[in-house]
N, C-alpha and C positions, 0 to 999 in steps of 0.2 A: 500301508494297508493294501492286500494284494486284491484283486479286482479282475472279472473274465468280462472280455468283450466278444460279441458275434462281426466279426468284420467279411464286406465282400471283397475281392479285389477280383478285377479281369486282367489275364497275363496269357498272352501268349508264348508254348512250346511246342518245338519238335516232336514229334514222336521219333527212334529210331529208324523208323522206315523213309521218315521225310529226310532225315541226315544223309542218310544212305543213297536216298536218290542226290540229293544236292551232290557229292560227292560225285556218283555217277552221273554227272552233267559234265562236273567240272572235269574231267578223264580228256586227253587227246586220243585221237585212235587207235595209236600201240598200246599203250597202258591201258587203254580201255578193253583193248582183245584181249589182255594179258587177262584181265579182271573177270573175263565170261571163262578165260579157259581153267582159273584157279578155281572158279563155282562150280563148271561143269566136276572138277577133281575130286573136289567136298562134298557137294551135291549128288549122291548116285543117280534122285528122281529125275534131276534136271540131263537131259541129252541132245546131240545138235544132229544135225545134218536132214535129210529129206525123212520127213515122216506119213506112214500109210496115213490113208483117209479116215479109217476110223479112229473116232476121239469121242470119248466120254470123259475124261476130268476135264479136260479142255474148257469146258461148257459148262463149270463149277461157277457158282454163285461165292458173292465176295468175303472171303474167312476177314473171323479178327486171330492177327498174329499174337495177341495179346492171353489169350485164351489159356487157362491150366487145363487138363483134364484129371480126372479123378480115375482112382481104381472102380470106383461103386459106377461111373458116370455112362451113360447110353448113349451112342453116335447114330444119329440118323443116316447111314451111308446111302440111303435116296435121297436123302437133299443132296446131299453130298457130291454122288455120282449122277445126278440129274440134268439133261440139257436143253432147262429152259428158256434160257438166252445165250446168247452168242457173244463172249468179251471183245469188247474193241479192238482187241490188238490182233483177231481174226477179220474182221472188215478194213480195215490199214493197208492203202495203197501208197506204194512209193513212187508209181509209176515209170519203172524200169524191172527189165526182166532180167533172169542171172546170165544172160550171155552180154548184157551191154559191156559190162566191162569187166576184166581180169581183179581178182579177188586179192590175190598172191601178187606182195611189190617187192620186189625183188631190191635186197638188205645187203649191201658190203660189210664184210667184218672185217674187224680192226682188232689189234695187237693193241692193250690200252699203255698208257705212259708207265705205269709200277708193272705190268708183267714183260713190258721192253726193259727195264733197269734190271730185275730179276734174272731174265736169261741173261743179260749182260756177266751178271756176277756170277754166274753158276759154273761160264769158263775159269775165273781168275782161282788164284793158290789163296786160299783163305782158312785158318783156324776155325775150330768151332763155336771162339769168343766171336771172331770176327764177322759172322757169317751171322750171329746173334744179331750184333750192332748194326751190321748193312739191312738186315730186314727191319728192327726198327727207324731206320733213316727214312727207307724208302718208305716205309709206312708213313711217314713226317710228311714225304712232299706234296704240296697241293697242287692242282691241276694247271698251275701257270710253269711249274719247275721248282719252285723254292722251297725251302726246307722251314717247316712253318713250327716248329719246337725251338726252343735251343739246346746247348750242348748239356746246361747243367740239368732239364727240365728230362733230357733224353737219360743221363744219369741214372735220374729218379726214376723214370719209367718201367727202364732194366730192374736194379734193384728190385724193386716193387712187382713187378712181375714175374720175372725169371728168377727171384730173388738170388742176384749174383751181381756182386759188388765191380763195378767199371770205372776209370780212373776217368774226367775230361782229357786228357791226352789219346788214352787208346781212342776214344768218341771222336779226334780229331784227326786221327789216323785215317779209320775207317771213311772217315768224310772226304779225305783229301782223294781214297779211292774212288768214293762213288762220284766226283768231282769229275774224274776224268774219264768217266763212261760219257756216251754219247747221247742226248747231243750235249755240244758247250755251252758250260753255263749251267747246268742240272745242277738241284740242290743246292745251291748260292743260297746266302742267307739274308743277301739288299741287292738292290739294284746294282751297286758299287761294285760289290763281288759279282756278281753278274757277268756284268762288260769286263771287267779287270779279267775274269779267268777266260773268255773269249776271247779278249786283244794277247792273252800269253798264249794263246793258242794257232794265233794266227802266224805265218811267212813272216819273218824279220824284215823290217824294211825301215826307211824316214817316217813315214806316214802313220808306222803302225808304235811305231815310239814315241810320236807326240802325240796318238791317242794315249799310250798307258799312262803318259804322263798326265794329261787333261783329267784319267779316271783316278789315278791313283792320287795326284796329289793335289787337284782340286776340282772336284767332284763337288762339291760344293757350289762353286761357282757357274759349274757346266751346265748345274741343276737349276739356278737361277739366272743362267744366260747372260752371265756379264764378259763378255766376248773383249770387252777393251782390257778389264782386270785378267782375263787370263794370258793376253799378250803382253802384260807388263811383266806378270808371274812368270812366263816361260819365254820372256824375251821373241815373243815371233811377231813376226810380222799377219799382217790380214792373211795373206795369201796359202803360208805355213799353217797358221790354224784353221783355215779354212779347209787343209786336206785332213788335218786329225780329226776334224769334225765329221768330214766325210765316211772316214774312217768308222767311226763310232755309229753312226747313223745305219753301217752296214748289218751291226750287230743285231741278235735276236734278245728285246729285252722278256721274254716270254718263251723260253727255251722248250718246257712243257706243250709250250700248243702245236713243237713243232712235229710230236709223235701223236697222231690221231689217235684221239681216245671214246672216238665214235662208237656205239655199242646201240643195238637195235631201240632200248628206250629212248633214244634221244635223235636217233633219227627221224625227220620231220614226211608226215606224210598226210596230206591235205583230208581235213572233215566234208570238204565240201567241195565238188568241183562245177565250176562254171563256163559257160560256151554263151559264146555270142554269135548266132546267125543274121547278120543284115541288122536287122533293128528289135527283135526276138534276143532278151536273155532267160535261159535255162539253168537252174542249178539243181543237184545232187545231191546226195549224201554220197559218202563214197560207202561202196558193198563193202567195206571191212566193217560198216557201221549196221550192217542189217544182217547179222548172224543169225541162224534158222536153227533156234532152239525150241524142245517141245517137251512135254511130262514124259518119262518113261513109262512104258505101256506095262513092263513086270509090277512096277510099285502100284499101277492104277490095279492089275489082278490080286494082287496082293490083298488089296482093300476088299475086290469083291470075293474075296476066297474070306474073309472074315465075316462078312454080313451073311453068306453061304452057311458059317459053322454053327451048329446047334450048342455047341460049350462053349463058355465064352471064361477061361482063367485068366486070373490077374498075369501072366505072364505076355496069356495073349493083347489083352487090352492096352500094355507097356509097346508092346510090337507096333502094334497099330497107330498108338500114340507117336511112337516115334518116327512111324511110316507118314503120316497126315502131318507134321513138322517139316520133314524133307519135303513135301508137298504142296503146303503151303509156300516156303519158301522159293521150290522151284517157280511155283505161279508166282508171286510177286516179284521175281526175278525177271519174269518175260514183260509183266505188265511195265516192271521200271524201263525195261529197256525201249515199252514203246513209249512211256513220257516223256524219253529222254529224246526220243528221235524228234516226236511232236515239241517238245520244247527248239531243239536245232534247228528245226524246219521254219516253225514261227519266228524265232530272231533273225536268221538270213533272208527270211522273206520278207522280213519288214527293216532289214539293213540295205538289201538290194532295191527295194524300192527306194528308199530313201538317197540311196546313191546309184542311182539310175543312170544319171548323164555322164559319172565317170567312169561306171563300168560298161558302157559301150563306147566309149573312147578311149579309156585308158589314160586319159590327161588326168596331171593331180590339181590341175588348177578348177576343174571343175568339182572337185569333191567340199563338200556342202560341211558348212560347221557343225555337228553333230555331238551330242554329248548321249550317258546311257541314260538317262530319264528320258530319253526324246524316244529311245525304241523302247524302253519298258511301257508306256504310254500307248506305242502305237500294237501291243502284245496281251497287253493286262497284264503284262509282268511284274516282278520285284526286281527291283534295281541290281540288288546284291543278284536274281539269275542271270540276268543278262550280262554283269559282270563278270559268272563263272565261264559263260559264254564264247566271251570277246577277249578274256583275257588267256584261255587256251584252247583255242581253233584254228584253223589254218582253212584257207581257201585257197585252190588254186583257180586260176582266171589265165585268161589268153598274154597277160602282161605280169605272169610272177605270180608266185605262193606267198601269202601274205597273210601274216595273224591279224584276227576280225578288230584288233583293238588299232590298229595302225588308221583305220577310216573313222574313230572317233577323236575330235578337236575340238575346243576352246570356239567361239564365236568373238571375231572382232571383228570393229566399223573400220575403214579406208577414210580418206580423209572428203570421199564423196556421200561416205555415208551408207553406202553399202556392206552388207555384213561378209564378211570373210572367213574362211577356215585360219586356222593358225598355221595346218601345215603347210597350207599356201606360202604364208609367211617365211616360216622354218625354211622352206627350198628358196626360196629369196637370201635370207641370211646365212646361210648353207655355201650358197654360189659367190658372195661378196666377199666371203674369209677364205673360201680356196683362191678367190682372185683377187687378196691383196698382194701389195708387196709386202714380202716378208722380211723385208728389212727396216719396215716400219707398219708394221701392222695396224688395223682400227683396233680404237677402245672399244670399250662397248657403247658410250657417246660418239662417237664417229660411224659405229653402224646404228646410230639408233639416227643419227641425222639422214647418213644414204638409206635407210628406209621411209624415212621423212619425204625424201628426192623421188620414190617409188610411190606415196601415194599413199605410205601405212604410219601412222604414226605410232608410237610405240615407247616408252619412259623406257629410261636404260637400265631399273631394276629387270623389266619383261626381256629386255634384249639378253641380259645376262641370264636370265633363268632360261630362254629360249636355247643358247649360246651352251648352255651346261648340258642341256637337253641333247644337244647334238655333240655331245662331248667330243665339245673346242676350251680348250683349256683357255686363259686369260691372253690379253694381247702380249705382256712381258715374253709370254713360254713359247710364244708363235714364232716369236722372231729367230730372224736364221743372217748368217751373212750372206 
């Protein structure tokens, strides 16, 4: 028997506007300039730079973006264009004028890792099959050097795209050239072939022989450091494998990282800058964060050339509709950017107080356990902003550029009972594993004891997951002769 019920439920959603800002929070500063100069492009209403004094839409009363309009529908373009109040984001002081500091940070460019292998191949004698197959190789390799397809899957690819049939031999061919483009090691398809095509790359010598042998024929072993098993295997003594090891150790196992593929979004350029005078700290925004955007003044005539016209056709009412769209959107374009500032300003203001004593000294031992509910609380924030926050900003300070999420830690007791940072901890366990001996390194019970000896106590599950944290591989992989 079918049956209708009257149900309430309370649920909260986004509007798209509220997504849009979240979003624009989370932005670093390149990406974030990129995103005002792709609006301005879209946007005709919206424009930058130093705008005349006079402003009427400025002084507009708050639109719903939500809103149709109708062909039959009448616009009040005096409310509209009226300036009854003043929006916030015209009273908003930064407290810095534009000569403090240079706007423009000067950006090195870099040649990335695939258009270096590219001009590589564009010298060599190559077919038009072959020159097929080298661009999808290169296309394969990811950003450490490797070649992250394999041969049959590269096969498919061709086929399927080029639809032109390729044998795994020719696919192996091509490989062996892009192999021996620069640097050594490119396109390797394991670690194994990695070093193997490095060590045959290398000066002939003793040393570089008992490495190929170590990689080629037990790599296995090398990989799990049984140092006694590979001198029984290769008949050496300590001393001899100690030089093939050295050998190996010279190699690049990350051949991609060694061609800069820096490119201006991923260059790092600080949200936020900080100065410490005497006992006075000061922080910023940095001016790439305070772009001086404004309504375009033709779209604001536009509007009054229509309230002006005694005929009003469907054609023209489309116009205008679509003019007061760009308009809207321009204005809540300017307004996000200044909640986005006020949001920055409130979480570094309430990070910087919070970490007060070590950012006027710069010591990490004085940085305070901190997690993000401790500043969502001291903000009225939500957790999740604060975490868009902390997890992509950068600050610069008198002691290093440092993303905001590096001064939030875990809370532990010392064995006095006082509460501690973890990363306190962390630079304790940090300092103990680069100064063991590495021919017998601590377990993770052996440093969970010498931190016992410091004052921290800590179960050797936390020492490991600390330990990972600071990716230190296990005591076994430590050990060296």
């Amino acid at each position: 028997m079918l049956k209708q019920n009257l149900t309430f439920k309370l649920s909260q959603k986004l509007s798209p506007q509220q997504i849009k800002l979240m979003k624009l929070i989370q932005l670093p500063t390149l990406d974030f300039e990129q995103r005002i100069k792709n609006e301005i492009e879209e946007n005709p209403a919206l424009e930058s730079g130093v705008q005349e004094p006079t402003s009427d839409f400025d002084n507009q009363e708050e639109v719903d973006f939500s809103e149709n309009y109708s062909e039959n529908s009448d616009m009040d373009l005096e409310t509209y264009l009226s300036d009854d109040e003043i929006p916030s984001y015209k009273l908003n002081s930064y407290n810095y004028s534009s000569e403090d500091e240079e706007k423009n940070t000067p950006i090195s460019s870099h040649t990335s890792l695939h258009e270096n292998l590219k001009n590589q191949t564009n010298v060599l004698i190559l077919t038009e099959k072959e020159k097929v197959i080298s661009e999808f190789i290169i296309g394969s390799i990811d950003e450490s050097g490797y070649l992250s397809r394999s041969v049959d899957e590269l096969v498919d690819d061709i086929a399927f795209t080029q639809n032109e049939i390729i044998s795994s031999m020719e696919i192996e061919n091509v490989l062996a050239i892009i192999q021996n483009l620069e640097p050594p090691g490119i396109a390797s398809r394991n670690l194994q072939e990695c070093l193997s095509i490095q060590l045959k790359r290398k000066p002939k010598s003793d040393d570089v022989s008992i490495a190929s042998k170590i990689i080629d024929e037990g790599f296995d072993l090398f990989s799990k450091k049984h140092f006694k098993k590979m001198q029984e295997k290769f008949n050496l003594d300590q001393d001899l494998l100690k030089k093939g090891l050295n050998e190996i150790e010279k190699l690049n196992p990350k051949p991609g990282g060694s061609i800069s593929s820096f490119t201006e979004n991923n260059h790092i350029v600080p949200d936020f800058i900080l100065n410490v005078n005497e006992n006075h700290i000061s922080v910023n925004l940095n001016r790439r964060n305070a772009p001086d955007l404004h309504i375009s003044e033709n779209y604001k005539e536009m509007l009054k050339g229509y309230q002006s016209s005694k005929t009003k056709s469907k054609a023209q009412k489309d116009t205008v509709q679509f003019i007061k769209q760009k308009l809207d959107a321009a204005k809540w374009f300017i307004d996000a950017i200044t909640q986005r500032h006020q949001t920055l300003s409130l979480t570094i203001d309430a990070i910087i107080k919070f970490q007060r004593d070590y950012f006027l000294s710069g010591d990490e031992k004085k940085l305070k356990p901190m997690i993000l509910r401790d500043i969502a609380e001291k903000t009225n924030m939500d957790i999740s902003t604060v975490s868009r926050v902390a997890n992509s900003k950068y600050i610069e300070t008198p002691y290093g550029t440092f993303l905001l999420k590096k001064f939030f830690s875990e809370s532990l007791k010392n064995l006095e009972g006082d509460e501690v940072s973890s990363f306190e901890i962390k630079n304790i366990l940090e300092s103990l594993i680069e100064g063991e001996n590495k021919n017998n390194p601590f377990s993770d019970m052996a440093l969970s004891i010498e931190l016992s000896k410091r004052g921290y106590s800590l179960a050797r599950r936390t020492v490991a997951k600390y330990r990972e944290q600071l990716n230190f591989p296990v005591a076994r992989l430590r050990r060296e002769l």
